[in-house]
C-alpha distance (Angstrom), angle and dihedral (degrees) to the residues before:
residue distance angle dihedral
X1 . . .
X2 3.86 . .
X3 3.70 120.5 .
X4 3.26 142.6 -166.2
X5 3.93 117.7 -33.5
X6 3.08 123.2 -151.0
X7 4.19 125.5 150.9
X8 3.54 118.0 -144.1
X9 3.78 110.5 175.5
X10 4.17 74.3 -24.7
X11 3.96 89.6 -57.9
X12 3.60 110.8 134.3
X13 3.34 122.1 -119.2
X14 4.34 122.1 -142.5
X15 3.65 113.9 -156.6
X16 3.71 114.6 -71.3
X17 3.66 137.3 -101.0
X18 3.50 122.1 -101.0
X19 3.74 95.0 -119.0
X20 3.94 87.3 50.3
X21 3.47 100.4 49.2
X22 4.13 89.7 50.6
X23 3.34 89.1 50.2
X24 3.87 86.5 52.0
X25 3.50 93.1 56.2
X26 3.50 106.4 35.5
X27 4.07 86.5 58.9
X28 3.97 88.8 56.3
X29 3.96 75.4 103.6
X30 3.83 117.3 42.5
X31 3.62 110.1 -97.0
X32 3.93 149.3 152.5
X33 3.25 135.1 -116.4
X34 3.69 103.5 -96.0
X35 3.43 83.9 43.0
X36 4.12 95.2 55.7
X37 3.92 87.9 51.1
X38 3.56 94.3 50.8
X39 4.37 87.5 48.6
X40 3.36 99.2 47.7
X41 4.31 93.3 42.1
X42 3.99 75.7 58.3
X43 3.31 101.6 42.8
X44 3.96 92.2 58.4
X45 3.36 98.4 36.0
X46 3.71 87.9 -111.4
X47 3.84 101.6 -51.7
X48 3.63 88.4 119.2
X49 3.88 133.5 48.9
X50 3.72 121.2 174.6
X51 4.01 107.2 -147.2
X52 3.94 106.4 -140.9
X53 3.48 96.2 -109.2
X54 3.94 92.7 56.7
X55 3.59 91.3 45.0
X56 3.65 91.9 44.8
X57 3.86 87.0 47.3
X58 3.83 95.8 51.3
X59 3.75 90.0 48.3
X60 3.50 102.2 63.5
X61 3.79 89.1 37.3
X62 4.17 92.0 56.0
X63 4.17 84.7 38.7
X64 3.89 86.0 53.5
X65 4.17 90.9 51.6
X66 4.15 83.6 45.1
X67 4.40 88.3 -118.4
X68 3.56 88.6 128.2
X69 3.76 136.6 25.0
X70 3.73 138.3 -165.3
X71 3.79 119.0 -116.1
X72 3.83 144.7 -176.9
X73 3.87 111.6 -62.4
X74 3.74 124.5 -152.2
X75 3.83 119.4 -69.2
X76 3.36 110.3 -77.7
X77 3.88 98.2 14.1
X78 3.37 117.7 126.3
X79 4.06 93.0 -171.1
X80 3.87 107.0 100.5
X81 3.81 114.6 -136.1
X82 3.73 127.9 -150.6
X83 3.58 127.4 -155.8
X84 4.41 127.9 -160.5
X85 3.76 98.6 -99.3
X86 4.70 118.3 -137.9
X87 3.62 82.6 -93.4
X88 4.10 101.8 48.5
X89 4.24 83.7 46.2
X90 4.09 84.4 56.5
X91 3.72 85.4 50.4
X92 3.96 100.2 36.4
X93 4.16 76.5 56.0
X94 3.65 106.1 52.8
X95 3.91 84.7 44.5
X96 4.33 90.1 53.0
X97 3.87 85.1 45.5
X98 3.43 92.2 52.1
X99 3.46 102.9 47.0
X100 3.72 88.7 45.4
X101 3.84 84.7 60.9
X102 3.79 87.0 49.2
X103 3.93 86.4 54.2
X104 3.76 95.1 54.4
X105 3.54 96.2 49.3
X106 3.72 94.0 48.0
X107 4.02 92.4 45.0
X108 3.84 90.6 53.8
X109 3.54 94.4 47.7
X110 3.70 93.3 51.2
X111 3.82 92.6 58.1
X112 3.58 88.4 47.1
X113 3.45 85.2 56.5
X114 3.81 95.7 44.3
X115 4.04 85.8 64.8
């Protein structure tokens, strides 16, 4: 089975993990950490909270790969943003095609399982 390929100084990329790809998404729109937390808590209705040291973790893991980057807060703020970079998008989309792939399979099998 062939996943997800994405190059990354021509490293391969697997699909990503939940927490990732959140994180991903939520930083679509500059944001900090706290911030990021409190998004993705939102986003899933509370089924997932990042702790700060995962979050923290993953961050300077995704900074390393150049998916995310940090960028200018507000005057005055010392909280330092990040923000998905071009080539974290092209990854955040392989991953949403992917699991849309994922989807398919699993809604076809249900109605074959319905029968």
């Amino acid at each position: 089975m062939k996943g997800t390929t994405i190059t990354d100084d021509d490293q391969p990329q697997g699909p990503l993990t939940e927490g990732g790809y959140l994180i991903l998404v939520s930083m679509l729109e500059p944001r900090h950490g706290y911030a990021v937390m409190q998004h993705i808590a939102q986003l899933t209705n509370g089924r997932v909270t990042l702790g700060a040291g995962t979050l923290y973790g993953a961050i300077n893991m995704l900074l390393g790969r150049g998916w995310i980057q940090a960028v200018d807060a507000n005057q005055g703020s010392r909280k330092k943003q990040y923000v998905t970079t071009p080539q974290g998008r092209r990854v955040l989309t392989a991953e949403i095609e992917r699991l849309e792939q994922l989807l398919s399979i699993g809604q076809a099998a249900t109605e074959r399982i319905k029968r």
